[in-house]
N, C-alpha and C positions, 0 to 999 in steps of 0.2 A: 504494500500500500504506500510507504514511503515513496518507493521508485516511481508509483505513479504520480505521485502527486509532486515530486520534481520534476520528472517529466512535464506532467502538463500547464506546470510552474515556469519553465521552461519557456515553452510557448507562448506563454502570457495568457494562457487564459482559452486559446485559437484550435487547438487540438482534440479532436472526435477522441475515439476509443480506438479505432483504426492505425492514427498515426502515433498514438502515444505508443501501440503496440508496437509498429516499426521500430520506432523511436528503439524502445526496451530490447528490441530484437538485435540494433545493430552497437545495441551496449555490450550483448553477449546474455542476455537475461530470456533461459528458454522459456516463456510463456505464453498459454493460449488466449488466443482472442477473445473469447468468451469467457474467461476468467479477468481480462481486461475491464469488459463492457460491464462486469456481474460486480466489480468493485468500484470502478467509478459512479454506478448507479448508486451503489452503499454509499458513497461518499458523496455522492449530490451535486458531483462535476458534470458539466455538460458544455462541449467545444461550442464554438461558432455554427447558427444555421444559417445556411445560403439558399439562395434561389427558389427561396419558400415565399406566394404573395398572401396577404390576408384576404380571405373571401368574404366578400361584404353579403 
């Protein structure tokens, strides 16, 4: 959890579950995706969304 949250610490904030995992991957840190997504949801991190419009 630490890792993660340097990680997306890191980023400033910018970083999905996705790339924090890269991120963690090419630290040498073998983790899965899904173990990624399942701990930053616990922690109540959430990257940047894009290209999403409000539907009026």
């Amino acid at each position: 959890m630490a890792a993660i949250t340097r990680a997306f610490d890191v980023s400033r904030a910018r970083y999905g579950a996705r790339k924090v995992w890269h991120q963690l991957r090419r630290e040498g840190r073998d983790i899965a995706r899904c173990t990624v997504e399942r701990l930053m949801r616990a922690m109540g991190l959430q990257g940047v969304v894009r290209g999403t419009k409000g539907v009026s």
